[in-house]
Backbone as a printed PyTorch tensor [residue, N CA C, xyz], in Angstrom:
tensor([[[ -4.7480,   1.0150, -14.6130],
         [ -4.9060,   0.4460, -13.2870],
         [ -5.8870,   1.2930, -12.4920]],

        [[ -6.4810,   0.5660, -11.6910],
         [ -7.3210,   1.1870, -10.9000],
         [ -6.9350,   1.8330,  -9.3870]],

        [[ -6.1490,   2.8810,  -9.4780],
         [ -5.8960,   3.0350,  -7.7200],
         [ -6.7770,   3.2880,  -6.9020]],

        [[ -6.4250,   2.7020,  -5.3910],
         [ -7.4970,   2.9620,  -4.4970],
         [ -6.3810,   3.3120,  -3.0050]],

        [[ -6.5860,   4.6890,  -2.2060],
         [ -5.9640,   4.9290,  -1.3480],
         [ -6.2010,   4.2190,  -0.0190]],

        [[ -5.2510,   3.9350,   0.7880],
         [ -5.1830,   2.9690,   1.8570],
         [ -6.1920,   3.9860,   2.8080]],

        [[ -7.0090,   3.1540,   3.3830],
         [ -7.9130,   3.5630,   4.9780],
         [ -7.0160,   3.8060,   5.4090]],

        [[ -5.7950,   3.7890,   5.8410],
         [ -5.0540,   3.7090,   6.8460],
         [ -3.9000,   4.8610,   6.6130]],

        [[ -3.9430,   5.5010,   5.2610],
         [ -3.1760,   6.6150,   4.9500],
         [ -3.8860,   7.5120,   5.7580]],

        [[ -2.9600,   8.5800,   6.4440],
         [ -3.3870,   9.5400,   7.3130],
         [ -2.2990,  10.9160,   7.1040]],

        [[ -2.8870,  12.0550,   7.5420],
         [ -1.8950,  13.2090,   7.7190],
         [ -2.3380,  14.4120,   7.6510]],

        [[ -1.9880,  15.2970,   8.5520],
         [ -2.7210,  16.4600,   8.3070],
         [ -3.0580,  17.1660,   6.7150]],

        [[ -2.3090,  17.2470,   6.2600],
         [ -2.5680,  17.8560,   4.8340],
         [ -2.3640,  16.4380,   4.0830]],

        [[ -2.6800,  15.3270,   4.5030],
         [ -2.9770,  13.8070,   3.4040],
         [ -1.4070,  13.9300,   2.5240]],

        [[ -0.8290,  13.8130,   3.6800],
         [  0.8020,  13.9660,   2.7720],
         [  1.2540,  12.3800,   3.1980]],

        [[  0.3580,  11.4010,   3.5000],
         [  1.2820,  10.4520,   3.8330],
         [  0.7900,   9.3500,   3.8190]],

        [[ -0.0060,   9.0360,   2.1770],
         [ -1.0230,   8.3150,   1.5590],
         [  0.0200,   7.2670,   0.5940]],

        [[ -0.5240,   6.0910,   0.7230],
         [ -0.1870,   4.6200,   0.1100],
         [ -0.8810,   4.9380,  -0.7810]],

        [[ -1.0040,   4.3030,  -2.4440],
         [ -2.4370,   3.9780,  -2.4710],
         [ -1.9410,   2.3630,  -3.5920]],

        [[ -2.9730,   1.9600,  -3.9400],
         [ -2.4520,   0.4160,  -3.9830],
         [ -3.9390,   0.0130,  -5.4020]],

        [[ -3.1190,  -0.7700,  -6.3300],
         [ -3.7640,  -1.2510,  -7.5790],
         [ -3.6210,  -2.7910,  -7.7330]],

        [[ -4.6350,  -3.6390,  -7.8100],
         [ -4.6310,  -5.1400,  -7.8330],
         [ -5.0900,  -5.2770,  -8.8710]],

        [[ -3.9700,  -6.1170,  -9.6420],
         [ -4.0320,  -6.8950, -11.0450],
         [ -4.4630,  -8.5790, -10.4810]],

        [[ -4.3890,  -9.5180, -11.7880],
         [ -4.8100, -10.5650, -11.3740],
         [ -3.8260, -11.4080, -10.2630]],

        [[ -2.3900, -11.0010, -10.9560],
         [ -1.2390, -11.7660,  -9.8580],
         [ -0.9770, -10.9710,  -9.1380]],

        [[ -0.8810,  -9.4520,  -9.1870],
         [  0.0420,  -8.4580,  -8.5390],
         [ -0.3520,  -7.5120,  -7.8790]],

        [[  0.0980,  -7.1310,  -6.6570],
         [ -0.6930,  -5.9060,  -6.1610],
         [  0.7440,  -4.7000,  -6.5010]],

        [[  0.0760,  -3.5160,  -6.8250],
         [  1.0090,  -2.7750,  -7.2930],
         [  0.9310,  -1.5180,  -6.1090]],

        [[  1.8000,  -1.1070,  -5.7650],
         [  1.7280,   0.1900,  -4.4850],
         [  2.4120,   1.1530,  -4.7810]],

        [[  2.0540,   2.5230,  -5.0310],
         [  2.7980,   3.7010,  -5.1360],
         [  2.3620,   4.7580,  -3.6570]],

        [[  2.8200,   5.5950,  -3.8360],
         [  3.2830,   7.3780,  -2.9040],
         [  2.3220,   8.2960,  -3.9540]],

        [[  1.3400,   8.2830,  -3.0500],
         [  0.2490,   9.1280,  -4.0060],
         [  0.9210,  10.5790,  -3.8210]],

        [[  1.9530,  10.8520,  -3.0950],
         [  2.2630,  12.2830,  -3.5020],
         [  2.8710,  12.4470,  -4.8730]],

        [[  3.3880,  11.0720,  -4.9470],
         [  4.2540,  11.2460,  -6.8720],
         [  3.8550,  10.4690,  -7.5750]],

        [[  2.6490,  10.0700,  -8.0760],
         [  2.0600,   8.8840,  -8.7200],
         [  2.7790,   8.6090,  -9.8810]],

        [[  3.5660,   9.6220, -10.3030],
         [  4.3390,   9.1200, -11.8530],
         [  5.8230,   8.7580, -11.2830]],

        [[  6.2100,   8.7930, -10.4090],
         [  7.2690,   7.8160,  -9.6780],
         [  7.1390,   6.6200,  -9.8860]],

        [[  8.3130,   5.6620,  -9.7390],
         [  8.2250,   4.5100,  -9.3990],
         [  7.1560,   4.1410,  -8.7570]],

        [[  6.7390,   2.6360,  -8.9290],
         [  5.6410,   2.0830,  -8.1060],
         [  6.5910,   0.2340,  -7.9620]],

        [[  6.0410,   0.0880,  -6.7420],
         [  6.7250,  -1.2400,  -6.2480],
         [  5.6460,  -2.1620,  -6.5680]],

        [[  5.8360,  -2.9700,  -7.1900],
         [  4.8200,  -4.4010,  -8.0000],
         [  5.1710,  -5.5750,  -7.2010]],

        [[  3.8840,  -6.5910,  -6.2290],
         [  4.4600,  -7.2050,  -5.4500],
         [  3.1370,  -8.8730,  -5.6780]],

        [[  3.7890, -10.0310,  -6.0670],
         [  2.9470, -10.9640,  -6.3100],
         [  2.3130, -11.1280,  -5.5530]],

        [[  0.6690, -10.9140,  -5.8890],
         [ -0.4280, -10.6850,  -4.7360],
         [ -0.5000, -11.7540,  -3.2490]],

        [[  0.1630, -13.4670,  -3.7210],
         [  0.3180, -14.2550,  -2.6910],
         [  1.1430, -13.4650,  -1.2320]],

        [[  2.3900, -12.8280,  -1.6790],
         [  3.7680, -12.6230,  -1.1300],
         [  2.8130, -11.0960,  -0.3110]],

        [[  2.0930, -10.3990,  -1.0400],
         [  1.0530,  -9.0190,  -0.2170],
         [  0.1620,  -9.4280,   0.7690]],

        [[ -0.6100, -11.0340,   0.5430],
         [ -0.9600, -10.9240,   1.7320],
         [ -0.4500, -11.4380,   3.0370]],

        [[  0.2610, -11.9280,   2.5680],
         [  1.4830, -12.7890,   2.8190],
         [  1.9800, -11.7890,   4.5960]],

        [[  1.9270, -10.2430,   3.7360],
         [  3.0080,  -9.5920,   4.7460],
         [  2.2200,  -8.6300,   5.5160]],

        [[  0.5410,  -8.2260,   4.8810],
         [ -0.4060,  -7.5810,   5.2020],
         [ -0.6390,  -8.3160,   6.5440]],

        [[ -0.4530,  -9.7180,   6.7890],
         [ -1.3140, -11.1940,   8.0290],
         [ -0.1730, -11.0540,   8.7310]],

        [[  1.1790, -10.5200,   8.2650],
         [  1.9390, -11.1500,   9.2180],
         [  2.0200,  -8.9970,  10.0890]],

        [[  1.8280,  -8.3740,   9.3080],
         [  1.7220,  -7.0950,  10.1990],
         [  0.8460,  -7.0200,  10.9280]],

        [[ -0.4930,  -7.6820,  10.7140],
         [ -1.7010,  -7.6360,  11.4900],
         [ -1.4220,  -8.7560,  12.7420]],

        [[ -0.4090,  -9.7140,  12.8450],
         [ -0.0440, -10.2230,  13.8810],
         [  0.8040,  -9.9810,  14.4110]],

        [[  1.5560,  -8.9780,  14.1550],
         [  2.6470,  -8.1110,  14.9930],
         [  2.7010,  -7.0000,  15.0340]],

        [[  1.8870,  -6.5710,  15.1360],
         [  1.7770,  -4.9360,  15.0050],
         [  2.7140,  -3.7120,  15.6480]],

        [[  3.6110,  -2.6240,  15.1590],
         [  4.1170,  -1.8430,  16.1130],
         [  3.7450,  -0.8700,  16.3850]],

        [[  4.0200,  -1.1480,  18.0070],
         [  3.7430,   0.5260,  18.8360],
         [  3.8550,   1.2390,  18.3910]],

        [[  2.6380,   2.4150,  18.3760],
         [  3.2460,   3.8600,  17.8130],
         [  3.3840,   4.1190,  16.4540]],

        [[  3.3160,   2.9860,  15.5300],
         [  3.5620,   3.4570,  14.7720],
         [  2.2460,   3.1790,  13.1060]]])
């Protein structure tokens, strides 16, 4: 798989990085602090699915 870390991962010492691999159906997301951890596999429809609905509700602060 090809990982690629989120723009949007931030942290002083980069301790608090997404990073995210797209297959043909699936987008796959791990914790680049433990890349040989678990990784959550999510059918690419249902990712953008939740990417449109955060970008229309966005929370404060966070």
């Amino acid at each position: 798989m090809n990982w690629r870390k989120s723009t949007y991962s931030s942290g002083g010492d980069g301790d608090t990085c997404v990073e995210i691999a797209e297959s043909d159906t699936h987008i796959a997301i791990r914790d680049s602090k433990a890349p040989t951890r678990a990784t959550l596999s999510i059918p690419a429809p249902s990712f953008t699915a939740f990417v449109e609905g955060v970008k229309r509700h966005p929370r404060p602060g966070v």
